[in-house]
N, C-alpha and C positions, 0 to 999 in steps of 0.2 A: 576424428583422426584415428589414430592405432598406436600398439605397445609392438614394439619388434624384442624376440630374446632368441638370443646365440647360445645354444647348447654345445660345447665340443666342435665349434668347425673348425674343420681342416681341408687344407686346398693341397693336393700333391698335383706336379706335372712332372710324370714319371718319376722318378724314385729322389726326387728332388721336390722337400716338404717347403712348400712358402709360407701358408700360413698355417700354424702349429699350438692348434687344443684351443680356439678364442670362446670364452664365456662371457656375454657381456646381456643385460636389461636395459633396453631405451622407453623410459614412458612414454606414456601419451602426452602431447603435445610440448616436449623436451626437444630443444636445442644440443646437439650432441655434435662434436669434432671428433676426429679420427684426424691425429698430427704423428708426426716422425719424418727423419730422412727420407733421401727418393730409395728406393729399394725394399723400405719394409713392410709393405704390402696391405695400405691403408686402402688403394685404390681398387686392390683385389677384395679386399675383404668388402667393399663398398659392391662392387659387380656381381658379387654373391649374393648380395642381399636382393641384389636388379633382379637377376634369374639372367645377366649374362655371364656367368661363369657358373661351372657347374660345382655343385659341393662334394667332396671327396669322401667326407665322412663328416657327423653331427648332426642338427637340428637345427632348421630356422623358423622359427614361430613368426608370425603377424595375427596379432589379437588373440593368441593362442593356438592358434591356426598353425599347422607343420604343412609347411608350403617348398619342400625341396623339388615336388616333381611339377610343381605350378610355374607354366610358364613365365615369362617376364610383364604379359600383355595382360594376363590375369592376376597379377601379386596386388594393384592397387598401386602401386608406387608411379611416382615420376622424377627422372632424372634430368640435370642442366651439367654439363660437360663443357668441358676449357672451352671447346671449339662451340663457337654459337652455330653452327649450321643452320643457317637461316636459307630460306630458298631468293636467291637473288632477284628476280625477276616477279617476286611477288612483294604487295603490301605489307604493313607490316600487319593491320587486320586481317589478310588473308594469311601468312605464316604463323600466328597465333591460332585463329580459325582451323586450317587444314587438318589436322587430327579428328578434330571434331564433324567436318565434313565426311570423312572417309569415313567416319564410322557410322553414319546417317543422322547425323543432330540436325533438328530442323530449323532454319535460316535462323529465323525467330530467335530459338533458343543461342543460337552459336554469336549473334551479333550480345544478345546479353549477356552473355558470359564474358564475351574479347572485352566489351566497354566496362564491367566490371572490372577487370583485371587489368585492364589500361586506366583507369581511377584509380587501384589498389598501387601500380606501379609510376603514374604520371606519365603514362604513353599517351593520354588525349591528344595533343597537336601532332603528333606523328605517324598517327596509325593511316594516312594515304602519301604516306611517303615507302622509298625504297631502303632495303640495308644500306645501301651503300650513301643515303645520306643522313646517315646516324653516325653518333659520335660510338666510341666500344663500349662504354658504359650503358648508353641506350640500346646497343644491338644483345646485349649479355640480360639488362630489363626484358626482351623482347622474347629470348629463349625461356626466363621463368615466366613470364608472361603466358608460354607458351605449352608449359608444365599446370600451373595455375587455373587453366580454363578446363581442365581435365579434373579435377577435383581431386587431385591423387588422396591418399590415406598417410603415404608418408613422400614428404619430399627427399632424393637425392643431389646431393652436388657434389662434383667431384672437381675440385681446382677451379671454381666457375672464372676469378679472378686471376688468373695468373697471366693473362694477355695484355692488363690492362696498366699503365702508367699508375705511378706510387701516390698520384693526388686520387685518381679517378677509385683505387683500389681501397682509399680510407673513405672516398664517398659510396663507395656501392656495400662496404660494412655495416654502416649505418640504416644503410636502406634496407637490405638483407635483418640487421634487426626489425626493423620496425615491420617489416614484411611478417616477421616469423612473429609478433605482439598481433599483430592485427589478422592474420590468419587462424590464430591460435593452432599451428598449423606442428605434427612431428617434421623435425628434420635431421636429417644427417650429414655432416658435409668434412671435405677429405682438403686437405693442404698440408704442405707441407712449411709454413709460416707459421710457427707460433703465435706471434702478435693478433693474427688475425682469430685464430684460437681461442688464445685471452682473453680478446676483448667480444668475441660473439657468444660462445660456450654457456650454458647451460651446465654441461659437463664433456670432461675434455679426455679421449682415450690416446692414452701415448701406446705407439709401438714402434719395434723394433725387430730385425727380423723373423717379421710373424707371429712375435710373442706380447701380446701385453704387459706393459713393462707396470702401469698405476693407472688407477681409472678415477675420478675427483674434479672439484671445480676447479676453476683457474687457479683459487686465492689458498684452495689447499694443496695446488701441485707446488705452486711457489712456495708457499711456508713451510708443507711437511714432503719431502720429494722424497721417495722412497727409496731409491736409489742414484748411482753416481749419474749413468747416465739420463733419469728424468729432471735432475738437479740442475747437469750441464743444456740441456736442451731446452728445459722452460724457462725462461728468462732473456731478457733483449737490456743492455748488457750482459753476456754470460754470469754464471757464477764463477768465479776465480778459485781456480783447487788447486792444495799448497801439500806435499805431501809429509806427513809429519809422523809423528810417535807420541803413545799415550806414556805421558809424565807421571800420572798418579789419578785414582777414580777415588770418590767417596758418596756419600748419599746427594753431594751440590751436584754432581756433575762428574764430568771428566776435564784431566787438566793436557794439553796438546803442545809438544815442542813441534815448532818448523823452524823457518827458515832463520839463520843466523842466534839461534838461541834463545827466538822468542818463545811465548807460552801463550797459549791461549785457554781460557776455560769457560768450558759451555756445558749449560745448563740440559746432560743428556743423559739417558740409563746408560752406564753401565754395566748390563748386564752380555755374556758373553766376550768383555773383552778385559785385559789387565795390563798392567805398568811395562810399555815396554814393546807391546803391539804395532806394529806399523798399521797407519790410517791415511786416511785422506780431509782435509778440514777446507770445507767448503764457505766460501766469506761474498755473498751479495756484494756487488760493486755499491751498495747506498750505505750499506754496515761499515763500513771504514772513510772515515776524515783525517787529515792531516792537522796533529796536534803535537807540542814538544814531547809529551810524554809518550807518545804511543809506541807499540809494541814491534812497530816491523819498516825496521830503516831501508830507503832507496835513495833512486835518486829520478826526478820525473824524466821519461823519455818524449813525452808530448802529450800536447792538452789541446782539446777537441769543444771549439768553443760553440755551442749549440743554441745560441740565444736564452733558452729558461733553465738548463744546464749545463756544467764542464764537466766533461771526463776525461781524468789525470790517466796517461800508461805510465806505472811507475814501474821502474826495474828494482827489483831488491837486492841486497845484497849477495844471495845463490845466482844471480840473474836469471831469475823468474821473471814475466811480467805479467801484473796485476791490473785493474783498470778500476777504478775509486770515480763513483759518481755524486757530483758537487753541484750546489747551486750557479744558475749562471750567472752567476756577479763574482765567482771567486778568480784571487787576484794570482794563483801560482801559475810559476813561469817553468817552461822547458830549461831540464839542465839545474834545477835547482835542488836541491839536497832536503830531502823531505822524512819527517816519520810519522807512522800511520799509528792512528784509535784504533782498534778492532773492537766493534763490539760482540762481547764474545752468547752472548744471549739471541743475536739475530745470524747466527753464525750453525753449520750444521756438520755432523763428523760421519763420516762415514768408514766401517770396518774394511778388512783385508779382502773381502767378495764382495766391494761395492756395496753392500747393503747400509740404510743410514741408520742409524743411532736415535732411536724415540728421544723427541724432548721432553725435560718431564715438565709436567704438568705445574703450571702455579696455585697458589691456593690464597685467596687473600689474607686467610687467618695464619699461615703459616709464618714460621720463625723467620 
């Protein structure tokens, strides 16, 4: 397969910059996302990579390779796009096949490569069948199927999923993994769905208009998010952001008033900021239970019973609303008068530029 590396691209259309300075190294045979909003320009920066957009200014390496003036047909790459374009009136061996024919592969060779890759995908029973009597899960198999036979160097995909129904979209993730194990295959692939992010990634690039906001696996966007908004964005329950003021900092940490007088203290550097700063304290919906003691009185607005979890919207006292996720077997009721745990160790601060606050480090031998 191939290493792709982004030197400095930038993409202007006319004096209107989209995507602005991207640095980024994808190894060899790495699972790589490209997530954010619709507008921040994951799907451009993805068509740059194709050679269908043209690069404004930087470098685009493949295997070291500076491949800006290489066309799309020479880069090695193959892309799978929302729309399956499949040719209707042909098999689905033969829409797999057809790239291969046009470029002279010989019968021989084209039929083993489609049956390979209808093995790799479980298209065997359908390949003398038409699109149109496939399910989208099958006709979407059918377009990397179709990428596949071509032996690209790096796969593209750009939203391949977003057509397809929320059962059919958790099974074609799966398969999409197990595709990119067995391939041992580079990929890149563009959504705007975190979850689906999470849970494929290798390594996961957030943007936002056109800038790279943190680049990291799942497990480190979620626990150290670098900023407010890759905090607010990676996570399904959002994070809940309380807006508060540092109370007092020491070697433990920082100590955090919000809402109604409560205090929170998390275990983060201090440095750059002191008593009295306005911040933002960001609280995972699984970091907070309802306990007598706890730190931040409401009152539940409604409870979201999810079979193997509940999630509480509690109003607070500011009337804020927060979202607290519970086991599904917990017994609270809409309307009932609740006060929350905070734990303040799973809990993240963020200063007055959005920027978060390093947690500090534990040490087993420490005091």
């Amino acid at each position: 397969m191939a290493t792709l590396n982004l030197r400095n691209i930038r993409k202007s259309y006319g004096p209107v910059e989209t995507i602005k300075g991207v640095d980024l190294d994808i190894a060899d045979q790495e699972f790589v996302v490209f997530v954010g909003p619709s507008g921040c320009g994951k799907s451009t920066l993805l068509r740059m990579i194709a050679g269908l957009e043209e690069i404004t200014s930087g470098d685009l390496m493949i295997d070291g390779k500076r491949v800006n003036d290489v066309g799309p047909a020479d880069r090695g790459l193959a892309m799978v796009f929302q729309s399956y374009a499949l040719y209707p009136h042909m098999t689905v061996r033969n829409n797999m096949a057809f790239a291969l024919k046009l470029a002279g592969v010989p019968k021989e060779e084209r039929d083993r490569k489609v049956d390979e890759a209808a093995r790799i995908l479980q298209l065997g029973p359908y390949l003398d069948r038409t699109p149109k009597e496939l399910s989208g899960g099958q006709r979407q198999r059918v377009a990397i199927g179709r990428s596949i036979v071509r032996n690209p160097r790096v796969f593209l995909f750009d939203e391949p999923l977003s057509n397809l129904d929320a059962a059919l979209r958790g099974q074609m993730r799966i398969e999409l993994a197990r595709l990119h194990e067995e391939l041992a295959a580079t990929m890149v692939y563009v959504t705007h769905d975190q979850v689906e992010a999470m849970t494929m990634a290798d390594k996961i690039v957030v943007l936002q208009s056109g800038v790279v906001e943190q680049v990291g696996s799942p497990l480190e966007l979620y626990h150290h998010p670098a900023n407010l908004f890759v905090g607010g964005f990676i996570g399904s329950p959002r994070m809940n952001m309380l807006p508060g003021r540092i109370a007092h900092v020491d070697r433990t940490g920082v100590a955090v008033d919000v809402a109604g007088g409560a205090r929170i203290v998390v275990p983060a550097e201090s440095t750059n900021v002191a008593a009295g700063n306005p911040v933002t304290l960001g609280i995972r919906p699984e970091a907070m239970r309802p306990e007598p003691a706890g730190q931040l009185a409401g009152e539940v607005l409604l409870a979201e019973r999810l079979g193997g979890l509940t999630l509480l919207h509690v109003t607070l006292t500011d009337g804020q609303v927060v979202v607290v996720q519970l086991e599904g077997s917990d017994s609270t009721r809409p309307h009932q008068p609740v006060r929350l745990l905070v734990d303040g160790e799973a809990c993240h601060v963020f200063n007055e530029a959005g920027r978060a606050l390093p947690h500090l480090e534990r040490h087993p031998l420490a005091a």
